[in-house]
C-alpha positions in Angstrom: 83.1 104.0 113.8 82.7 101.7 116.7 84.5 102.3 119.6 87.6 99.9 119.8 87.8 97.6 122.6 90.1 97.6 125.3 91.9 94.1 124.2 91.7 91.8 121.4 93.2 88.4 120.3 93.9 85.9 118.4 93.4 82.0 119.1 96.2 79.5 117.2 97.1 76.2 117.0 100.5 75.2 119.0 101.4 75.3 115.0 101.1 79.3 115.2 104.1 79.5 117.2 105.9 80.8 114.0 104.2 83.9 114.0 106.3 84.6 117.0 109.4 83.6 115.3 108.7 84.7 112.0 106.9 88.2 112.7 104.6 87.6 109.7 100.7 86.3 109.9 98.2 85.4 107.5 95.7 87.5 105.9 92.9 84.4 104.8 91.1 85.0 101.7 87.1 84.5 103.0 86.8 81.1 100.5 89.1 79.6 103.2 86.7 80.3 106.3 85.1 78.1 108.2 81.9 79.7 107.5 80.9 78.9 104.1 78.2 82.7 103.7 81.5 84.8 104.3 81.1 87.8 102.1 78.7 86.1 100.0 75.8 88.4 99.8 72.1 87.7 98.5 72.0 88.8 95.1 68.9 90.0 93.7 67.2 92.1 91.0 68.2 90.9 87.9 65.9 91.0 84.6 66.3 89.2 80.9 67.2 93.0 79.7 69.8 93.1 82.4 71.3 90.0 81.4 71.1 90.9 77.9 73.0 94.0 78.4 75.5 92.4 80.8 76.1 89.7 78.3 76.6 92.3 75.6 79.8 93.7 77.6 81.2 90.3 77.7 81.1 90.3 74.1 82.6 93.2 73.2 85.4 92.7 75.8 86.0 89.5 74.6 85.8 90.6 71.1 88.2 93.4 71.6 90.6 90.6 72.8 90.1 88.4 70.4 91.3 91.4 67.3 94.4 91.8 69.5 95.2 88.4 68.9 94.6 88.5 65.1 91.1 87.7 64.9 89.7 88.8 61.5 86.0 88.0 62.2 83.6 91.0 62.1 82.2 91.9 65.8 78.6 90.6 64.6 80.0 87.1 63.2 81.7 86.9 66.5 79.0 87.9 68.9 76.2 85.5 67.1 79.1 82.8 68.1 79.4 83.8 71.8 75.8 84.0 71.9 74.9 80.4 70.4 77.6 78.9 72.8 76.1 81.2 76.0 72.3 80.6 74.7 71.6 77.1 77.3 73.5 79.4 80.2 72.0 82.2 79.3 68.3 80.5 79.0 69.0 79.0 83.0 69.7 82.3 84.1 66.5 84.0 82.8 63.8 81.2 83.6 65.7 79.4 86.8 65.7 81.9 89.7 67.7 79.7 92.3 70.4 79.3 89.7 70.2 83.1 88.8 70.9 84.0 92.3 73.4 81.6 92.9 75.3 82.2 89.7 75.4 86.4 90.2 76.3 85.5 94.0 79.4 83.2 92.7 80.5 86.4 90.6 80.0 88.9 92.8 82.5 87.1 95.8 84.6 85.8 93.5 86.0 89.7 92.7 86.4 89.9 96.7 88.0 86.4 97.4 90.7 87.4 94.8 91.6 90.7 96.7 90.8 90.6 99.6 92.9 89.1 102.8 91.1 89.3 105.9 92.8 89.0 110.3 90.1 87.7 112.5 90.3 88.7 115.8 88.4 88.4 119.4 87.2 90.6 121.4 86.7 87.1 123.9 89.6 86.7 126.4 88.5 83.3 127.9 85.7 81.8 125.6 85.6 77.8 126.1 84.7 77.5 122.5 87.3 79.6 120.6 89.8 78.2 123.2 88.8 74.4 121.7 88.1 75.6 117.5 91.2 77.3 116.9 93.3 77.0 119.4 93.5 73.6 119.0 91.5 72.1 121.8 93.6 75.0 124.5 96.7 72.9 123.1 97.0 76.2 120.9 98.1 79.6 122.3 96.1 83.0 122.6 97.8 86.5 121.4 97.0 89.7 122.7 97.5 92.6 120.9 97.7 96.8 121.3 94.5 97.9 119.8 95.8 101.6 119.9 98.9 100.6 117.8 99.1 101.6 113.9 98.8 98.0 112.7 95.5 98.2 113.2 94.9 102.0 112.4 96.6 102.2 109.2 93.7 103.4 107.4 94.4 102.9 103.4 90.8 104.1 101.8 91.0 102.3 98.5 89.2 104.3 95.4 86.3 101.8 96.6 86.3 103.8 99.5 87.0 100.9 101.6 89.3 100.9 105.0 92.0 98.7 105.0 94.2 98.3 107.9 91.9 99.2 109.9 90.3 97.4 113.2 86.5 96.7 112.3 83.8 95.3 114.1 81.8 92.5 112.9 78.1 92.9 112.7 75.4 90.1 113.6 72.0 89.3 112.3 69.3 86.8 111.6 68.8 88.1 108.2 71.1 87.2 105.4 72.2 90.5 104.1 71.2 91.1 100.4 72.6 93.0 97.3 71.2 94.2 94.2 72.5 94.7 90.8 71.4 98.5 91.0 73.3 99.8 93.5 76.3 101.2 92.2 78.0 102.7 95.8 80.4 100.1 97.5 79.6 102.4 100.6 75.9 100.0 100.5 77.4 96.8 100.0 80.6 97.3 102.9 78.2 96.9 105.8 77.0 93.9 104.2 80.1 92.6 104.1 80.9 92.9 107.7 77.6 90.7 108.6 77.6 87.4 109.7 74.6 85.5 111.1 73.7 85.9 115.1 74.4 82.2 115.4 78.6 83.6 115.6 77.6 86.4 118.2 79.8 84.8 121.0 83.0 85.2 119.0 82.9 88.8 119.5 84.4 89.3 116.2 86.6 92.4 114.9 88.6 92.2 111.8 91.7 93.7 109.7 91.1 93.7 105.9 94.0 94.4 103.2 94.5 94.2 100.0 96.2 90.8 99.3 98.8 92.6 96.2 100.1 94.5 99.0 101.3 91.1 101.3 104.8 90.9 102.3 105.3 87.0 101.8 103.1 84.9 99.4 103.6 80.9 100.2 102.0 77.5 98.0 101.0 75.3 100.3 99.4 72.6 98.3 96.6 73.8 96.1 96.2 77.0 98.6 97.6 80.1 98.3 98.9 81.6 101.9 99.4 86.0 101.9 102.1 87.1 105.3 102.1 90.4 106.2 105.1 91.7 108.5 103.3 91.7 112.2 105.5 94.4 114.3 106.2 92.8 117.1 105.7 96.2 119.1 101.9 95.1 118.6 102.2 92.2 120.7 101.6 92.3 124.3 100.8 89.2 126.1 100.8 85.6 124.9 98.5 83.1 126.8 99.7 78.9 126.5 96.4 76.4 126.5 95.8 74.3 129.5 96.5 71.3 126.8 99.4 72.6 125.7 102.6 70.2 125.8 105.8 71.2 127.8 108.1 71.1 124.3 105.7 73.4 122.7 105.7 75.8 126.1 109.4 76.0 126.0 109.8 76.7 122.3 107.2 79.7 123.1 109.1 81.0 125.6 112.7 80.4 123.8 111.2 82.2 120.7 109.9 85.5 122.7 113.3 85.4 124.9 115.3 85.2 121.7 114.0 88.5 120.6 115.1 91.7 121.9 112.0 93.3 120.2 109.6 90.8 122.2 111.3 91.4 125.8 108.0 93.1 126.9 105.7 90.4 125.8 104.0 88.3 129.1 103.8 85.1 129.1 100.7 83.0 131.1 99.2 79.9 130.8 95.2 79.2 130.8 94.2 76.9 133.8 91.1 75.1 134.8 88.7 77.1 137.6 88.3 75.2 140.3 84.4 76.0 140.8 83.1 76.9 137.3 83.5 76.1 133.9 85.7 78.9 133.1 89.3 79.7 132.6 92.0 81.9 134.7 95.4 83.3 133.3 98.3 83.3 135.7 101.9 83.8 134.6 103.6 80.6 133.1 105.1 78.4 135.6 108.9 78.3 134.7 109.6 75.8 132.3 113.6 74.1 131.5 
């Protein structure tokens, strides 16, 4: 495991502030990144006799269904069904090799999308660019949290062998990483999953993955799905204010971390402009009423 870095953060909008108040933050299922390859791997390897045999399960899965409901068909009157109605699917996926790999790709994250809830974090205290994407253009906020404390060193190894709750580093390359249908360890595919192209190096990225049946608070918000888990506030050590900030939104930052007994240790600072560079300094928050 890669040695954990001395800090780490989290940029938010001004609209974040409730994760102060509330003491809950989002775990975002990788459909909802910004960065459309999350966790989708390169699938490769498959052959007609594959897909034969995969399509075969279906079938009998389905079929097994299908008897629990009443169905008094015989498994072969049902599969010749199945088959005729999968048979212009089936054909594409055997002769069209772009629509292969992009079908089996589709399956493959759609298992992790539904289970998985993933905190992205920065190892980048004053990066210009995360500062303007999600922090709102510095009107946002940037937390700083305890990388020693148990929120993020709650390992929960999953029959899958997967950590959970635990802090991991994000890997970056100029090769899309690539699956195949053979390989039956998770422990080959997890490194894959951690990979994002080179082009995101300057994010610095580390990350908190958990399983999203084990959230705390599940909200609707429109067509999307958000999953909260309980953020001890013993975790959080500093809090930085944009530049851009506006004074209501300062005061309600520092009225929410006064308000809580459990936050009294928490610093406050505000980013401000260097004078000489293009770069940003922290400097405690000048009193606001």
């Amino acid at each position: 495991m890669a040695k954990l870095p001395g800090k780490i953060f989290k940029y938010v909008g001004s609209d974040r502030i409730d994760i102060l108040e509330k003491l809950l933050i989002r775990f975002t299922q990788p459909s909802r990144f910004n960065d459309p390859f999350e966790m989708r791997l390169s699938v490769e390897g498959h052959t007609p006799e594959k897909l034969d045999a995969a399509l075969e399960i279906v079938n009998r899965r389905m079929y097994r269904q299908f008897v629990l409901a009443g169905g008094t068909k015989t498994y072969e009157e049902f599969r010749n069904i199945q088959n005729a109605y999968n048979q212009p699917a089936m054909d594409r996926l055997k002769f069209d090799l772009r629509y292969q790999k992009q079908a089996a790709t589709a399956y493959a994250f759609k298992k992790w999308d539904s289970q998985v809830g993933i905190l992205s974090l920065s190892a980048a205290e004053k990066n210009l660019l995360m500062w303007a994407h999600y922090a709102d253009s510095h009107r946002g906020m940037l937390i700083e949290f305890d990388t020693k404390h148990l929120f993020f060193n709650a390992a929960n190894r999953t029959d899958a062998e997967f950590d959970f709750g635990m802090l991991t580093e994000v890997f970056y390359s100029k090769a899309r990483p690539k699956d195949h249908v053979e390989k039956t360890s998770i422990l080959e595919i997890i490194p894959m999953l951690k990979t994002k192209s080179v082009e995101w190096i300057e994010e610095q990225e580390w990350r908190v993955y958990q399983l999203l049946e084990n959230r705390d608070e599940e909200k609707t918000i429109g067509n999307e799905t958000v999953h909260l888990f309980k953020l001890p506030p013993d975790c959080i050590k500093r809090v930085v204010v944009g530049c851009n900030m506006d004074l209501l939104n300062q005061k309600k930052v520092v009225a929410v971390i006064r308000a809580n007994q459990k936050l009294k240790g928490v610093k406050i600072e505000q980013s401000v402009l260097g004078l000489d560079s293009f770069s940003l300094e922290y400097e405690p928050l000048t009193p606001v009423y």
